[in-house]
C-alpha positions as CSV (number, residue, x, y, z in Angstrom):
1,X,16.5,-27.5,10.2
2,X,15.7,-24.7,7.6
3,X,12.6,-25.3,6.5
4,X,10.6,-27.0,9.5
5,X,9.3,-24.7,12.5
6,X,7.1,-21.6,12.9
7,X,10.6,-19.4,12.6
8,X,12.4,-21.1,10.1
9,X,14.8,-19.6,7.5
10,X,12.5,-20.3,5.0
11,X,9.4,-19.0,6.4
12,X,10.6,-15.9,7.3
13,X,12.1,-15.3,3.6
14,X,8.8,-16.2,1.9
15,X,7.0,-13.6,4.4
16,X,8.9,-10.7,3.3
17,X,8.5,-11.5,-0.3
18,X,5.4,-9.4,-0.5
19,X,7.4,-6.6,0.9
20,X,9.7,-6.9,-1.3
21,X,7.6,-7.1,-4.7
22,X,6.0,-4.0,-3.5
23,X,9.5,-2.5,-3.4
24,X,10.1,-4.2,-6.9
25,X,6.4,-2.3,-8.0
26,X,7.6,0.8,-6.4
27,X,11.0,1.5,-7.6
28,X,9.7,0.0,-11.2
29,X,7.5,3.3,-11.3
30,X,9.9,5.8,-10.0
31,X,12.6,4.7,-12.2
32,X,10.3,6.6,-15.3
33,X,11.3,9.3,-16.7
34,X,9.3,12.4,-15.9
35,X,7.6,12.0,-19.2
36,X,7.0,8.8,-19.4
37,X,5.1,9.5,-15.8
38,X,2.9,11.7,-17.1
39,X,1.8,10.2,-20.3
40,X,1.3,7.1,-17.3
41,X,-0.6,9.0,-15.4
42,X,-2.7,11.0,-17.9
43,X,-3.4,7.3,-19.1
44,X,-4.7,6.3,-15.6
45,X,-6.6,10.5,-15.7
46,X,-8.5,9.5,-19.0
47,X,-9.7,6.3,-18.2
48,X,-11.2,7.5,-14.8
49,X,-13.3,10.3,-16.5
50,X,-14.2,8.1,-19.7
51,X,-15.4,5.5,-17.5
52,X,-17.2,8.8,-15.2
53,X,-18.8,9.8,-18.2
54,X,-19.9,6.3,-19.4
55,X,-21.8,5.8,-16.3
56,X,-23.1,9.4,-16.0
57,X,-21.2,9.7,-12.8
58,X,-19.8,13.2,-11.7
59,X,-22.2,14.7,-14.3
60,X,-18.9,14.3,-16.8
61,X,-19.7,14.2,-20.3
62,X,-17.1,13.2,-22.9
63,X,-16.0,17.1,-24.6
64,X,-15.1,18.2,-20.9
65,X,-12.6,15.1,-20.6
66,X,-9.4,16.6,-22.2
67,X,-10.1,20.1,-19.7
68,X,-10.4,17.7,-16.7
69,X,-7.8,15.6,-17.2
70,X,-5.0,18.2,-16.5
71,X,-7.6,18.8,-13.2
72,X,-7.3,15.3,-12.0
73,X,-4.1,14.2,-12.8
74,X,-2.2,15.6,-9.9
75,X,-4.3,13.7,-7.6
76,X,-4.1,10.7,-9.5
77,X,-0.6,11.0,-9.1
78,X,-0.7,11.1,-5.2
79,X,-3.3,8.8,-4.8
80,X,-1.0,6.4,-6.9
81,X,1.7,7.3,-4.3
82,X,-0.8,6.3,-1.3
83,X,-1.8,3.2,-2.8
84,X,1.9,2.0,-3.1
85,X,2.9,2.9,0.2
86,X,-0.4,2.0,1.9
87,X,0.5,-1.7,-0.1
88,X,3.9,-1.9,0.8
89,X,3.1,-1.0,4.9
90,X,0.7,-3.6,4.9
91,X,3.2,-6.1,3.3
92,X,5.6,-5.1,5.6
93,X,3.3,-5.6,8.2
94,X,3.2,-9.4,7.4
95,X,6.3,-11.0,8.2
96,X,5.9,-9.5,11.8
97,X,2.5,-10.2,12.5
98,X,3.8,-13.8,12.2
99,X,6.9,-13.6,14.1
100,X,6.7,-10.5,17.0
101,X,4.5,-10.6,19.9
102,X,4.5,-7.6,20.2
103,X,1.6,-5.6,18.6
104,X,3.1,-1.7,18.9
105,X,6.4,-3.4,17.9
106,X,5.2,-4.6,14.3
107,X,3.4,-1.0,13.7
108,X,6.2,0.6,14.0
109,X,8.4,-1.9,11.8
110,X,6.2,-1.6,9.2
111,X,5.6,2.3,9.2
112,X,9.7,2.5,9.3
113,X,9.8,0.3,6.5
114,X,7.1,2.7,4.5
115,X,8.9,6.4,5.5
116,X,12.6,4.4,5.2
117,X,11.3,3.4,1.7
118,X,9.6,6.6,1.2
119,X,12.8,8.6,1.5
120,X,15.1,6.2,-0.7
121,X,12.5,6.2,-3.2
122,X,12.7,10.4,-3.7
123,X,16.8,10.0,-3.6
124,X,16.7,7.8,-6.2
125,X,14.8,9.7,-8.2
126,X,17.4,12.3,-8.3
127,X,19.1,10.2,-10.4
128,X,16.0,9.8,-13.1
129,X,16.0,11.9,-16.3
130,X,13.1,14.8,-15.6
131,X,12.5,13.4,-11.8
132,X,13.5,15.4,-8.5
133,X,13.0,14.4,-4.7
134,X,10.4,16.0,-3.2
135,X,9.9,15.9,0.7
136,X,5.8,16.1,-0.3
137,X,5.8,12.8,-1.6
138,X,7.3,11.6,1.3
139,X,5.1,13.1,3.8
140,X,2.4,11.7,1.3
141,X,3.8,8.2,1.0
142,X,3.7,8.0,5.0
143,X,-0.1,9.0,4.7
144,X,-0.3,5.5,2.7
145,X,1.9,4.0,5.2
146,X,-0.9,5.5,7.6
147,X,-3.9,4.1,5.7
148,X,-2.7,1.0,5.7
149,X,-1.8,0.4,9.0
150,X,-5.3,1.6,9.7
151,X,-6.5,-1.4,7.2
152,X,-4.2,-3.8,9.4
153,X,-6.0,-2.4,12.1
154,X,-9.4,-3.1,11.0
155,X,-8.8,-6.4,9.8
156,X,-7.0,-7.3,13.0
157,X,-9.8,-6.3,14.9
158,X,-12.3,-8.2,12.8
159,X,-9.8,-11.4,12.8
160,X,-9.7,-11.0,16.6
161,X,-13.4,-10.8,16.9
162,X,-14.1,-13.9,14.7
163,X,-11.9,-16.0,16.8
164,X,-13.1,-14.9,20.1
165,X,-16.8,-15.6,18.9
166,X,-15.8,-18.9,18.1
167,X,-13.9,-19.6,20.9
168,X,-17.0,-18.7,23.3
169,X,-19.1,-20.7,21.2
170,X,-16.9,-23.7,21.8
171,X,-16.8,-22.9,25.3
172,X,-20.8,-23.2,25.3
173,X,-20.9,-26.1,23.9
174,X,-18.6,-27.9,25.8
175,X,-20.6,-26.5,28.7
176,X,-23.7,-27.8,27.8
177,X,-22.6,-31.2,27.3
């Protein structure tokens, strides 16, 4: 049957849809022109440093904004590109932390998933007006792909911790009756 059981047809599909919206997110981005990136991105600079300056943070005050924004923007650009890919790892992560035993197994799944991505991504991009491949962006996209394993990892381990705790405290209890 499709729909009933832990491994059904149906399951599996609506696991990886997460994975593949943050594909969707992804290659919605990339498909801007180099222009429309920037002004995007410049956007994104502004708001950071307005918001800095509103709250006195940095020591920012509103006439240095326009002189920092060319500052920033690069890294807003590559944290963008981490955030994506950190997203997408943990999304791809997903579908086999419900199906594969087999912890190392489901790491590397998922950070395949992220470089595989990574790499399509910067080809398609050849192919958008003012855009290039660069192998930087790749080798930065996996750095997402790293953080959020890492993430996966952190919440696995508190997940695992939880359930242990709870599993001695039954344990007790059933002990001391």
């Amino acid at each position: 049957m499709i729909i009933r059981g832990k491994g059904s047809i149906l399951r599996r599909c609506i696991s990886a849809l997460p994975t593949l919206f943050m594909m969707a997110v992804i290659f919605y981005f990339s498909s801007k022109t180099g222009s429309q990136s920037s002004v995007q991105s410049h956007a994104v600079s502004e708001s950071f440093l307005k918001w800095s300056a509103f709250l006195g943070a940095l020591g920012v005050s509103e006439k240095d904004i326009p002189a920092l924004i060319e500052t920033i923007d690069f890294f807003v650009r590559k944290l963008g590109h981490i955030t994506e890919f950190a997203l997408l790892t943990i999304a791809a992560y997903i579908p086999h932390a419900l199906y594969c035993k087999d912890k190392i197994k489901r790491y590397i799944i998922a950070f395949a998933v992220c470089f595989l991505y990574a790499a399509l991504d910067e080809i398609h991009q050849i192919f958008v007006a003012d855009r290039g491949p660069s192998f930087t962006d790749v080798l930065i996209d996996c750095v997402g792909g790293l953080i959020g394993l890492g993430i996966v990892w952190i919440i696995s381990a508190i997940v695992g911790n939880i359930r242990r705790r709870r599993k001695n405290r039954v344990k007790k209890t059933e002990n001391d009756i």
